[in-house]
N, C-alpha and C positions, 0 to 999 in steps of 0.2 A: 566782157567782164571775165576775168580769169577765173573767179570764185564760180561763177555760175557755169563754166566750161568742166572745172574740175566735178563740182558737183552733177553734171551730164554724164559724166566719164563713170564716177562711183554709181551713181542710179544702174546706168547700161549695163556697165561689167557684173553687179551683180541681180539684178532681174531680167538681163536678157536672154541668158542660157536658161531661164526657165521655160521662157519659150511663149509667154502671156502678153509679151509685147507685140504691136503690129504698127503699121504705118501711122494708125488715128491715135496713138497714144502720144505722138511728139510732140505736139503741142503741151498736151498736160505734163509732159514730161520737162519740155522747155522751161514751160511757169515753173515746174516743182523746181528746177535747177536757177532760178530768177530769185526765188522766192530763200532758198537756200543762202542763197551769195549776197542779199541784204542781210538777211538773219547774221552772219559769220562777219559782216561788216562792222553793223550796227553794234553787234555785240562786242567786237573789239574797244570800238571807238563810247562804248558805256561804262567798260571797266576802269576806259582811261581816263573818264570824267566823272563818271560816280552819279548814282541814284537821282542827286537833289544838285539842282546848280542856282547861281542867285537869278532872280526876274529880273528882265530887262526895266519895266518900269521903276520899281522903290527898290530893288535887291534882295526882294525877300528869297527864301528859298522856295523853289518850284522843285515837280516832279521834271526829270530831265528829259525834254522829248523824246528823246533816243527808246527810252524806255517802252514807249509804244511802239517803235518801228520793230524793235525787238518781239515785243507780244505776238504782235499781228502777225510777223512772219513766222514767227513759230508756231501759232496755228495755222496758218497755210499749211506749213511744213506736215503739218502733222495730218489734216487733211487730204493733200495729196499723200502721202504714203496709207494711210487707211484705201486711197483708189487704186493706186499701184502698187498695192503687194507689199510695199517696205516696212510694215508694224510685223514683228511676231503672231500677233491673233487676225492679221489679213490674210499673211502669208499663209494660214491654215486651209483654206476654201482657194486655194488656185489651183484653177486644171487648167495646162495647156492643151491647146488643139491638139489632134492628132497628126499634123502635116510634121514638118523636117523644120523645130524652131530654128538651127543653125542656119540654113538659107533666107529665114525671116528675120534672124538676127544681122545678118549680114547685111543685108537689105536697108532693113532699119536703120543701121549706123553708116548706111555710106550715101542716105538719103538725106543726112543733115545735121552731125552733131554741133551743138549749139556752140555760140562762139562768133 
């Protein structure tokens, strides 16, 4: 999924030079960028249809399902980045190792970017 590649791409380039990411974090890293590229979908394809659609049964108006996929993933979203560093008040409390993050970063990105 291109959405969730891009969103790999943004996460790495900006939490990788901090030096806090390691091998085990790909996985949560994958999800957070999964989790991203529904949210940026869903949410296109909400605007385009709007809040309320009519029910399949009588036509009444419903709540638009879209609208949940939208929720859900954005508190994912927001979840993962409270784990990974990417809130403002996360990012307060990261200390990298003291090893060479540039060779763990290197590492990291050539071990699986998502895609």
């Amino acid at each position: 999924m291109p959405e969730a590649a891009a969103a790999w791409d943004r996460l790495t380039a900006e939490l990788g030079p901090t030096g806090v990411l390691t091998a085990l974090d790909r996985d949560v890293l994958r999800v957070s960028a999964d989790a991203v590229a529904r949210y940026e979908i869903a949410a296109v394809m909400l605007a385009g249809s709007g809040p309320l659609i009519r029910g399949a049964r009588h036509g009444e108006l419903v709540m638009n399902p879209l609208h949940h996929i939208v929720r859900d993933n954005a508190m994912l979203m927001l979840a993962f980045a409270r784990e990974l560093g990417a809130k403002p008040s996360a990012r307060s409390g990261l200390r990298a190792p003291a090893a060479e993050p540039g060779a763990r970063l290197a590492a990291f990105l050539a071990e699986g970017r998502h895609g």
